[in-house]
C-alpha positions in Angstrom: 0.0 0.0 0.0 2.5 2.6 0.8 4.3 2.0 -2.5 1.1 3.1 -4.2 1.7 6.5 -2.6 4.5 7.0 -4.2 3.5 6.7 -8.4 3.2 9.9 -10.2 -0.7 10.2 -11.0 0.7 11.5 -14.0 3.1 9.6 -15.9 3.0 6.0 -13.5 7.1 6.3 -12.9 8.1 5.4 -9.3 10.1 8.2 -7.8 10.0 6.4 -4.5 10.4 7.9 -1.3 10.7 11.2 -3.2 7.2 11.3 -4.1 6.6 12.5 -0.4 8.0 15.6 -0.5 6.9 16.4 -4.2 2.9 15.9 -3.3 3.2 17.7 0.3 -0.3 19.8 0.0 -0.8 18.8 -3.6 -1.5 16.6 -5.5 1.3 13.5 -6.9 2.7 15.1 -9.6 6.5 14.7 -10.2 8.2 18.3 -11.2 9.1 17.8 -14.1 5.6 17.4 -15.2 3.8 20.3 -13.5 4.9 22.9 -16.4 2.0 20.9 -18.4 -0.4 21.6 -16.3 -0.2 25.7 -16.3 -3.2 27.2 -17.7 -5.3 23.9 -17.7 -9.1 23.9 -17.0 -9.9 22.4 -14.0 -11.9 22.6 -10.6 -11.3 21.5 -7.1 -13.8 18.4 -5.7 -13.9 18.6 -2.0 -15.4 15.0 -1.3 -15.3 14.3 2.1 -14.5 16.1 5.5 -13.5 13.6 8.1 -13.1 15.4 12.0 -9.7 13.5 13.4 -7.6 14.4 16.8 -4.3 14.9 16.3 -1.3 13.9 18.4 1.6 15.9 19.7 3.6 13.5 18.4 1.9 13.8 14.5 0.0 11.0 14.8 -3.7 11.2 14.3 -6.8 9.3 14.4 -10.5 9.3 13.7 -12.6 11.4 16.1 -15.3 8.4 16.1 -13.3 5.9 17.5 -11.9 8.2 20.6 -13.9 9.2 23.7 -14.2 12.9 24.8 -11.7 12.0 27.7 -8.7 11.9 25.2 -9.0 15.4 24.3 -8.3 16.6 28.2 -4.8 15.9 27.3 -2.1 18.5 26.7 -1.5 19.0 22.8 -4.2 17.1 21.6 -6.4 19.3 19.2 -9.2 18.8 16.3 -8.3 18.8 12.9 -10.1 18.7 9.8 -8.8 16.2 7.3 -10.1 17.1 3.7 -10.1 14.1 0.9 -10.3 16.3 -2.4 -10.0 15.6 -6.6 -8.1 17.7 -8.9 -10.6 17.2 -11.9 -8.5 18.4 -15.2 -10.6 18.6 -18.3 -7.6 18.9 -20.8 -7.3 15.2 -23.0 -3.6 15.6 -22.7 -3.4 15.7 -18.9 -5.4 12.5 -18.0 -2.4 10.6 -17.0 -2.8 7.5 -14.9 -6.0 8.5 -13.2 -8.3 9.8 -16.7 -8.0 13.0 -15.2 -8.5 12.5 -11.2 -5.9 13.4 -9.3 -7.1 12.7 -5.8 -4.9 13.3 -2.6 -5.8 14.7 1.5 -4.8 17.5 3.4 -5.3 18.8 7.0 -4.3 22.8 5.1 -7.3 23.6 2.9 -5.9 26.9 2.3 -2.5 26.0 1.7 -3.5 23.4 -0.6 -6.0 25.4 -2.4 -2.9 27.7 -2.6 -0.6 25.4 -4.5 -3.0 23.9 -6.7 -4.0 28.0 -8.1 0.1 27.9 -8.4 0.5 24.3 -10.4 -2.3 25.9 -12.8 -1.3 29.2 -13.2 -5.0 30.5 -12.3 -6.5 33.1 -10.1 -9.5 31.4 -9.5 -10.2 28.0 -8.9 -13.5 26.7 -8.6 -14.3 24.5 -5.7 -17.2 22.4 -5.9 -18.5 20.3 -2.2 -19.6 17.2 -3.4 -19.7 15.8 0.0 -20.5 12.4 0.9 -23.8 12.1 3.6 
């Protein structure tokens, strides 16, 4: 599973452990292919917000599965973890995925940020398409 990570959505190479630090807020695209994507029509697919606590120590886990109790604790805090899709409409960008580049972040804004950045775009549309 954690090899699957690490594929470029774009072209299917394996850049190995790499790929972490390429796809940090965005989605896994290795650099030499994001100059394909500037000026490409696309939107932003939030699909689901998931409530997790997170650790001091960087781990994390589902608020479900916790009791109130664990969040007396020093340094634990709420996060929202946001699953969204990069939906590129541009035949010559579908890559490995026909044009859904999916990825997570707990930094909407950040991420939101990068992706108007990898396009080249002042706007991009965000559409909530989330699951009930």
């Amino acid at each position: 599973m954690a090899g699957l990570e690490k594929v470029c959505e774009f072209s299917g190479e394996y850049p190995g452990s790499l790929m972490y630090g390429y796809k940090r807020n965005l989605i896994q695209i290795m650099p030499k292919y994001r100059k394909l994507f500037r000026g490409a029509d696309a939107y932003v697919e939030i699909n689901r917000v998931t409530p997790v606590i997170a650790f001091p120590s960087g781990g994390y886990t589902d608020l479900n599965e916790w009791t109130e109790d664990l969040l007396q604790y020093k340094g634990n805090r709420i996060l929202n973890e946001y699953y969204f899709t990069l939906v590129v409409s541009n035949p010559e960008l579908k890559g490995e995925v026909s044009g859904r580049y999916y990825n997570w972040t707990f930094d909407l804004k950040d991420t939101l940020k990068r992706l108007k950045r990898l396009l080249k775009c002042r706007n991009l549309k965000v559409i909530y398409n989330l699951e009930k």
